[in-house]
C-alpha positions as CSV (number, residue, x, y, z in Angstrom):
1,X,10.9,82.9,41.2
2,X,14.6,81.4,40.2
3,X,14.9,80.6,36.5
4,X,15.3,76.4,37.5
5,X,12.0,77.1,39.2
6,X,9.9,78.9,36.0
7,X,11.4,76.1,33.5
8,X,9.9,73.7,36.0
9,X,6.6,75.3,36.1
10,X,6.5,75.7,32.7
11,X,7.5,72.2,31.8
12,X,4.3,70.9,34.0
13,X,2.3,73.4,32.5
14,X,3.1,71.9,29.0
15,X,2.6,68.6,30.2
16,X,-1.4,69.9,31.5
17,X,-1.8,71.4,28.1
18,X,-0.7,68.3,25.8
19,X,-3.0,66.1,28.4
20,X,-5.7,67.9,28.2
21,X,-5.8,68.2,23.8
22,X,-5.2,64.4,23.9
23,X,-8.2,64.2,26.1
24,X,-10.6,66.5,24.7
25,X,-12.0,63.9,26.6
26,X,-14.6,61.0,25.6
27,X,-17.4,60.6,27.7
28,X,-17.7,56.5,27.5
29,X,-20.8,56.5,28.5
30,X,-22.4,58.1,25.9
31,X,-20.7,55.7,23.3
32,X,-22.6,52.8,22.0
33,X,-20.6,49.8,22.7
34,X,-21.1,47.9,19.6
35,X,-18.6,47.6,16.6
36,X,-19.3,50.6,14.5
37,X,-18.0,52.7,12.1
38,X,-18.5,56.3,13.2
39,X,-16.5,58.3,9.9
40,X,-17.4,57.9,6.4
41,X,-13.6,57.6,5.4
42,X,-12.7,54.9,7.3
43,X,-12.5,51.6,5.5
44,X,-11.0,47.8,5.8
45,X,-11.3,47.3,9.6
46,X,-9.6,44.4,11.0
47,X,-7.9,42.3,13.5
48,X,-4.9,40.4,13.2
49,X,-2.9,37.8,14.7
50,X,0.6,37.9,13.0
51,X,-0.3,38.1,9.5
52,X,-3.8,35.9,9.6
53,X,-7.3,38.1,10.3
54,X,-9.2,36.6,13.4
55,X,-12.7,36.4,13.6
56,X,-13.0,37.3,17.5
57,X,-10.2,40.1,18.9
58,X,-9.3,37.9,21.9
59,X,-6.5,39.0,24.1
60,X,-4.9,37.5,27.3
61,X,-4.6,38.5,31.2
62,X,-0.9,38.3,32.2
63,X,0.4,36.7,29.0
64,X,3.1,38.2,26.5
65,X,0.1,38.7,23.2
66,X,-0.1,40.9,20.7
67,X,-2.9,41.4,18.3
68,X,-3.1,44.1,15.6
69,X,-6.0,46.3,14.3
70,X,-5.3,47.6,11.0
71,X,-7.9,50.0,9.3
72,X,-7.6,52.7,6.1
73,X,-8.6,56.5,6.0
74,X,-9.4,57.7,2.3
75,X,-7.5,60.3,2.0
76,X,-3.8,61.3,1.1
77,X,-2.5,62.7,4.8
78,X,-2.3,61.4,8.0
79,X,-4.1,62.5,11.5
80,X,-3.3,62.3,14.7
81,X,-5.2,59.4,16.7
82,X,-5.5,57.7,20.1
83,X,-7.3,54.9,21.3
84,X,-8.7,54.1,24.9
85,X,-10.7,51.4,26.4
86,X,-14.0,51.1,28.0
87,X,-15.2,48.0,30.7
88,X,-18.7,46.1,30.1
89,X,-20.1,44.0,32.0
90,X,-21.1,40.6,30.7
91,X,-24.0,41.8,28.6
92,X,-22.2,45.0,27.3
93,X,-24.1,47.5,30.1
94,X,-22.2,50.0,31.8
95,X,-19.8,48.2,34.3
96,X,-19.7,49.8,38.5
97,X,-16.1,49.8,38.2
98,X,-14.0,52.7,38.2
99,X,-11.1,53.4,35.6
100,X,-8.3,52.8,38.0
101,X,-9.8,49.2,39.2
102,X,-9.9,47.8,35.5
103,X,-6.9,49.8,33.7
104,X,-3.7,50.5,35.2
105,X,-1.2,53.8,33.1
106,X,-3.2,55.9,30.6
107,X,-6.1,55.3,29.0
108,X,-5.1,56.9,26.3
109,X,-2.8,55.3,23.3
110,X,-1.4,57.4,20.2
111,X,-1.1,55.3,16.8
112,X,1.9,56.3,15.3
113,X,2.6,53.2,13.1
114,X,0.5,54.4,9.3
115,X,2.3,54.1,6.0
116,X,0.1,56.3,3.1
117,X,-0.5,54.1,0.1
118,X,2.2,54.2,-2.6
119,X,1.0,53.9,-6.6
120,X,-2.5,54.0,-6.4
121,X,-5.5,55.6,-7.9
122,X,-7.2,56.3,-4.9
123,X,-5.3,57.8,-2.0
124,X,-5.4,56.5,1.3
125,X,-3.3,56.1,4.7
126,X,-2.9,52.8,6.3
127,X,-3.3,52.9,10.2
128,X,-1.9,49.9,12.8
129,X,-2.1,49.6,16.1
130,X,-0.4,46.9,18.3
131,X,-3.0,45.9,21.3
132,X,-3.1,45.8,24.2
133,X,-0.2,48.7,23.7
134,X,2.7,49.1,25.6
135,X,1.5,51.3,28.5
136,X,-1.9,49.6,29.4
137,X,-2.1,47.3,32.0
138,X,-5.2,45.6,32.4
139,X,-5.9,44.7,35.5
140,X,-9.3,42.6,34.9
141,X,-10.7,40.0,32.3
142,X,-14.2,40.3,30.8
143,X,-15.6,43.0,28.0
144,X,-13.1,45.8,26.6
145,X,-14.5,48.7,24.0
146,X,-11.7,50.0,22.0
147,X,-12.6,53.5,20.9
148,X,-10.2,54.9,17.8
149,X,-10.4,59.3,18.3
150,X,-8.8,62.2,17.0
151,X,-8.0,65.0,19.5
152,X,-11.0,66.9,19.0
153,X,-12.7,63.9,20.5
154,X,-14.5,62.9,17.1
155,X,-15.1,58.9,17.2
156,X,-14.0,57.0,14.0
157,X,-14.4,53.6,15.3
158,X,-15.5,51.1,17.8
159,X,-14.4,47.3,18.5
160,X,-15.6,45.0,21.4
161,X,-12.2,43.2,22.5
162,X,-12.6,40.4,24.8
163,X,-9.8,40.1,27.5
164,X,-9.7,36.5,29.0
165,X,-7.9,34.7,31.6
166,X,-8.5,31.0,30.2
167,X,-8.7,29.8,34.2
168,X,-11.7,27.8,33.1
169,X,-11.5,24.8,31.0
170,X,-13.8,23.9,28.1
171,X,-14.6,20.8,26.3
172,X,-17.3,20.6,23.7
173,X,-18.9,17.7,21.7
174,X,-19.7,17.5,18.5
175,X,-22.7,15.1,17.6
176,X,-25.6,14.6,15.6
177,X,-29.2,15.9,16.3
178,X,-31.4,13.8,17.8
179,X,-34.4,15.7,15.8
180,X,-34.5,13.4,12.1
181,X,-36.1,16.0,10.4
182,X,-32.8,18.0,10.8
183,X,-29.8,15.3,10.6
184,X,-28.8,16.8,7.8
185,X,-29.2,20.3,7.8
186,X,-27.8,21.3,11.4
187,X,-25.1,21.0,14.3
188,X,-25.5,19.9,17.5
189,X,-22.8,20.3,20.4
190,X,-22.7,19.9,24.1
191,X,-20.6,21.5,26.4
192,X,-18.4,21.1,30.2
193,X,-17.4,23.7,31.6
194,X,-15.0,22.8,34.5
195,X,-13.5,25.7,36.8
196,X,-10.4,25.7,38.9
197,X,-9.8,24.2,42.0
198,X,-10.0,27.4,43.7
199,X,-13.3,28.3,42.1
200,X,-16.6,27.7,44.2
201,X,-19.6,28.4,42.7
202,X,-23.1,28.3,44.4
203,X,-25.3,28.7,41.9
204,X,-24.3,27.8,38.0
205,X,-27.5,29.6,36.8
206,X,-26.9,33.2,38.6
207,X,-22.9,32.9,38.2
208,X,-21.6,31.7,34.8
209,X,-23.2,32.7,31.7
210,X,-21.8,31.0,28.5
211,X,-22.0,32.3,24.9
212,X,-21.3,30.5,21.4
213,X,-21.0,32.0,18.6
214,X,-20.6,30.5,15.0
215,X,-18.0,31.6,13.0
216,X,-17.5,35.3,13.7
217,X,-21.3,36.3,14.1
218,X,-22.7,38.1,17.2
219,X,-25.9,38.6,15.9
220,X,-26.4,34.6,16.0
221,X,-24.5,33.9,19.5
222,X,-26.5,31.7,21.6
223,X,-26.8,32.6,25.6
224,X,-27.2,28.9,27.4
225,X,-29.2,29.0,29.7
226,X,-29.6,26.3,33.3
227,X,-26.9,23.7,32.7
228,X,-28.2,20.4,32.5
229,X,-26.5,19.1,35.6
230,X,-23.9,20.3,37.8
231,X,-21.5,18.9,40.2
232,X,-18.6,21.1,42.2
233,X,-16.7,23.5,39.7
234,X,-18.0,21.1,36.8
235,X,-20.6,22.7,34.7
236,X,-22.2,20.3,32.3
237,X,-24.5,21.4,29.2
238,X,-24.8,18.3,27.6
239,X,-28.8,18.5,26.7
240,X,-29.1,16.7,23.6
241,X,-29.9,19.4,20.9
242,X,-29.8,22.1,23.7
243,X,-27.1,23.7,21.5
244,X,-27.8,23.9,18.0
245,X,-27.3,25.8,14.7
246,X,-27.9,25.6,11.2
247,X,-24.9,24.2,9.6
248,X,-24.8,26.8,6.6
249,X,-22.8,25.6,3.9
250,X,-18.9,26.1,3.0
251,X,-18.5,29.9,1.8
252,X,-18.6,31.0,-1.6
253,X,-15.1,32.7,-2.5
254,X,-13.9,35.8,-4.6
255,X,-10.5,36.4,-5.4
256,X,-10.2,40.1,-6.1
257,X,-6.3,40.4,-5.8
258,X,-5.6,41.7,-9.4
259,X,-6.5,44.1,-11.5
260,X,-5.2,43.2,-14.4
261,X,-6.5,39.5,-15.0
262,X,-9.6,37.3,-14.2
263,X,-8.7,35.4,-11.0
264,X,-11.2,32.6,-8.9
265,X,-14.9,33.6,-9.5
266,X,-13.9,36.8,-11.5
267,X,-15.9,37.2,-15.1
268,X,-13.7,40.3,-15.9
269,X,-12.5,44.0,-15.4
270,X,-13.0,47.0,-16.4
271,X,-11.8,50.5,-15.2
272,X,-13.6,53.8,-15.9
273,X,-12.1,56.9,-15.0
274,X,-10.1,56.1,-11.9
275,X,-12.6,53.2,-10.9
276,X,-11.5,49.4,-11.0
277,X,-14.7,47.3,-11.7
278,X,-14.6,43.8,-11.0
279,X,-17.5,41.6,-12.1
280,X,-18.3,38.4,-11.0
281,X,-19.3,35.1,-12.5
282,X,-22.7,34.2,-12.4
283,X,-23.7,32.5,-8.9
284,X,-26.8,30.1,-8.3
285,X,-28.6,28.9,-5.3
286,X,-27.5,26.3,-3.4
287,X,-30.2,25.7,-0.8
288,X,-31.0,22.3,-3.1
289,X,-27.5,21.6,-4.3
290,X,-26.1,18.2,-2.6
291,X,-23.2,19.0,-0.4
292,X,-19.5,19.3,-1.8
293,X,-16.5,20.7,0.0
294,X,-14.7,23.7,-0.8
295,X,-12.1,25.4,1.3
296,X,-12.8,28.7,2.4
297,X,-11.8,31.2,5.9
298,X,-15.3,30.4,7.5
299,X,-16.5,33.9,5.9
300,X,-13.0,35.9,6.6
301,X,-11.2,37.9,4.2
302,X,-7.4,39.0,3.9
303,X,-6.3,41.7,2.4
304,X,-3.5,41.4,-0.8
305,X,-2.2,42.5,-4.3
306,X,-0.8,40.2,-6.8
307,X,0.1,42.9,-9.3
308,X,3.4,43.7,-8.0
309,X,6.1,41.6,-6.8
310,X,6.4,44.0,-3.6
311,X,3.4,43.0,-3.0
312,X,2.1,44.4,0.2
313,X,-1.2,44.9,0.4
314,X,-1.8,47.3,3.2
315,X,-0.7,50.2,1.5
316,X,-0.1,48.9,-2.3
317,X,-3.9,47.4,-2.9
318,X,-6.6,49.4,-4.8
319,X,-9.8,50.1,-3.6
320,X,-12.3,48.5,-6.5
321,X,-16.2,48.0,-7.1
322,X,-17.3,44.4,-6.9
323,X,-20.5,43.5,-9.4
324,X,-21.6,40.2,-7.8
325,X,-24.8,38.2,-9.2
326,X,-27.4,35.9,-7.9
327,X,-29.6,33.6,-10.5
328,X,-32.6,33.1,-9.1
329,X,-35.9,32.8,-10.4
330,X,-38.3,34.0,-7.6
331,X,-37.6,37.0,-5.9
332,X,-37.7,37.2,-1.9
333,X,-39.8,38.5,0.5
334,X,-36.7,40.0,2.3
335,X,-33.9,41.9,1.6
336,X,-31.2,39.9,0.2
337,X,-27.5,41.3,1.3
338,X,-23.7,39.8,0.5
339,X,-22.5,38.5,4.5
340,X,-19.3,38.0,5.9
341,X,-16.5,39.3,7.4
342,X,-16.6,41.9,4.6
343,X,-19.6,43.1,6.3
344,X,-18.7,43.5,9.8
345,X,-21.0,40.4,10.1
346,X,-23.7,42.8,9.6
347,X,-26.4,43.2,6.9
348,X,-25.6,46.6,5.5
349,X,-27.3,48.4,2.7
350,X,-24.0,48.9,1.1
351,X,-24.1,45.2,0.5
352,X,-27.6,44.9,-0.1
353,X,-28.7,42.9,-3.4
354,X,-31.3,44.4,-6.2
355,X,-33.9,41.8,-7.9
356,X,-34.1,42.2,-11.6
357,X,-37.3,40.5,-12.9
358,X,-36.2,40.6,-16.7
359,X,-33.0,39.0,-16.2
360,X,-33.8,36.5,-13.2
361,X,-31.1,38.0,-11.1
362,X,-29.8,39.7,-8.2
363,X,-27.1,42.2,-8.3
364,X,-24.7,43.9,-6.0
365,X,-22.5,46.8,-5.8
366,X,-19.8,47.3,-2.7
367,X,-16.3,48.8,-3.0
368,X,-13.6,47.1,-1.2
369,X,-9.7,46.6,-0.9
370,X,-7.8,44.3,-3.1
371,X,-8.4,40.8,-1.2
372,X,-9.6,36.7,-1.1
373,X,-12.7,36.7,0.7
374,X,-15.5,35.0,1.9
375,X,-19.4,35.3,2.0
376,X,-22.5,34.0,1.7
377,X,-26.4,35.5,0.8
378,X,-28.0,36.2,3.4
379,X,-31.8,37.7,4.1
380,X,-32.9,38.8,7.7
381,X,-35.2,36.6,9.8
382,X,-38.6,37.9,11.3
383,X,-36.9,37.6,15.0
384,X,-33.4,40.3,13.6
385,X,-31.3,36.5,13.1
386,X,-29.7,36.4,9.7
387,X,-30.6,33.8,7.5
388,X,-28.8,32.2,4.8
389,X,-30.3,28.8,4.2
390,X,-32.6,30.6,1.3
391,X,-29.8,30.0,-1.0
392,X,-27.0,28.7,0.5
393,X,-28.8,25.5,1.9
394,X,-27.7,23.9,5.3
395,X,-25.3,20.3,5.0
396,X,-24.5,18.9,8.7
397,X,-20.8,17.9,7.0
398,X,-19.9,22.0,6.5
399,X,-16.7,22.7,8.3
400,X,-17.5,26.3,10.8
401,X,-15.9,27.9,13.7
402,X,-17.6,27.6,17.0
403,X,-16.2,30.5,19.5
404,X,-16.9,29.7,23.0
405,X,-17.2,32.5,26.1
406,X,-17.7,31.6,29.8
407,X,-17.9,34.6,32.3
408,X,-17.9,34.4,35.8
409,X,-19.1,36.7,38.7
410,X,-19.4,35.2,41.9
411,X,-21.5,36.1,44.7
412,X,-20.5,39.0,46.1
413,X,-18.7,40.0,43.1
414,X,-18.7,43.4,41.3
415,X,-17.4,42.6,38.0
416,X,-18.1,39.8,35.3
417,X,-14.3,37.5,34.8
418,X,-14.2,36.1,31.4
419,X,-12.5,32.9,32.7
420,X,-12.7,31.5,29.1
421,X,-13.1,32.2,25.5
422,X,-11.7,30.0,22.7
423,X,-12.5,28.2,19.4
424,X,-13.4,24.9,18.4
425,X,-13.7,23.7,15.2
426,X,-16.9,21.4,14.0
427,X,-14.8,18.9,11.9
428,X,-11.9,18.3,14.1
């Protein structure tokens, strides 16, 4: 073998090796396809749109985008990681299609943009990753999961990303109940959905399914079901009240930027050992508290330090306890738990609430990153939904996000299109 030929064979060699250690391979299937986290160090996951979080990690067929998941590992050195995505179909099963039909280039992404914090107590490195990444090329719309993995194949994290087309159009209505026992409390909305002119569609009920969500909660998406009427590629579900939520009320806020004075809804501070402890004023329920507006993110948080004038807070924020309170006099029946984006949208235990019948109260205990953010108490309803009218209350004027997803598969068709997924706001 000539010397040009053995450099050759060992450069694809090489190339096998470093292909195969990347891919110390997921098996997909076997993932869950929910948004977890899988390793106890990870911390602060996010999505971002420039500098702004986003409630629902939407991203665009054949459009210049660019969306940014940001996440901390507690600890003081960086590892090598990779992301890859999965396809769903509409209701997150296992999808018929093969890799190369929904993903063109690599599955298979490195994330080499992480910074390791700089002056803080607690050591951690902060991870970024640009999506969709420059060597992907999706080839389909619907449901992605984005898997973050080392190359021993260990999962950290999970995300459902949503990759949409926008061929549909969507307009919603926002109006009154027709109910007068619940004028006040809730929001009502009717939807069209219109498709292109190139769309034909048989059968509304068997082709197009339509989720909303409020704010940035799956747990309390709605599925439509038959549309009220339907005419061509117009899709119309306009039954009065056949769309309907509570209306909540506007967030509660906690400005935890600083560690070194009292900032919105902060009592005080106080730092044992290498721990930051911030404690909160005293809140008090709301469920029969007249309405009043307050600006808030619709239960998102960002992430920030106010302590230095570089103040970036991906990798110059502390990590700090948070001591919130809840004056109530009667105890509930169910778990009580802080909600928001802080939570994943979830009701963890890490945010879960203790009663303390000598003082009237319930307290918290969660540690978090430097940030503003939203929340709300929430308990659990009999059914799994998540409640928070018990002391929050529900006002029909409170300001919320209404995300909107439309998939198609026609007949014949293998995969479900997400022709549409947007947001719409209640008070504009």
């Amino acid at each position: 073998m000539t010397l040009k030929a053995r450099i050759i064979l060992i450069g694809i060699l090489q190339i096998l090796w470093f292909n195969q250690e990347l891919s110390a391979q997921l098996d997909y299937n076997s993932i869950v396809p929910i948004d977890s986290v899988y390793h106890p160090l990870v911390r602060t996951v996010n999505f971002r749109e420039d500098i702004d979080q986003v409630s629902m990690p939407i991203l665009y067929l054949d459009r210049p985008y660019s969306l940014d998941l940001h996440f901390d590992i507690l600890e003081g050195s960086p590892r090598n990681l990779f992301y890859g995505y999965c396809y769903y179909n509409q209701d997150w099963t296992p999808s018929n299609l093969q890799l190369m039909e929904y993903l063109g280039g690599f599955n298979e992404m490195e994330i080499r943009t992480f910074r390791a914090s700089s002056q803080t107590y607690l050591p951690y490195v902060h991870y970024t990753a640009s999506l969709p990444g420059r060597d992907y090329a999706f080839k389909v719309s619907g449901n992605y999961l984005l898997v973050v993995y080392d190359n021993s194949g260990e999962i950290y994290l999970t995300r459902r990303v949503y990759l949409t087309d926008n061929s549909f159009k969507v307009n919603p209505r926002f109006q009154i109940p027709i109910d007068p026992e619940i004028t006040r409390t809730h929001q009502s909305m009717t939807l069209t959905v219109t498709g292109t002119n190139k769309t034909t569609i048989i059968n509304p009920s068997k082709e197009i399914r339509v989720e909303v969500w409020q704010n940035g909660s799956a747990i309390n998406k709605t599925v439509l079901g038959d549309p009220f009427f339907f005419n061509g590629n117009q899709i119309n579900y306009t039954k009065q009240d056949g769309i309907l939520y509570p209306a909540m009320k506007e967030f509660r806020r906690k400005d935890v930027r600083s560690i070194q004075h009292r900032t919105i809804g902060v009592s005080y501070w106080d730092q044992i050992g290498n721990d930051f402890h911030c404690y909160f004023k005293m809140d008090s329920t709301r469920s029969n508290q007249l309405y009043r507006f307050e600006f808030d993110f619709n239960g998102r948080y960002y992430v920030g330090f106010e302590d230095r004038i570089d103040a970036r807070g991906d990798y110059l924020s502390e990590y700090v306890w948070c001591h919130p309170v809840l004056k109530t006099s009667i105890e509930s029946e169910y778990p009580v738990y802080v909600y928001g984006a802080i939570s994943d949208w979830k009701l963890k235990d890490e945010f879960k609430m203790t009663y303390d019948p000598t003082e009237g109260v319930y307290k918290g205990k969660f540690y978090i990153k430097n940030s503003v953010f939203d929340y709300l108490y929430a308990t659990i309803n009999d059914d799994g939904s998540i409640n928070t009218s018990l002391y929050e209350g529900d006002w029909y004027e409170t300001e919320n996000d209404y995300f909107v997803l439309v998939y198609f598969r026609p007949f014949g068709g293998r995969y479900d299109q997400l022709v549409f997924a947007g947001r719409f706001n209640s008070n504009r």
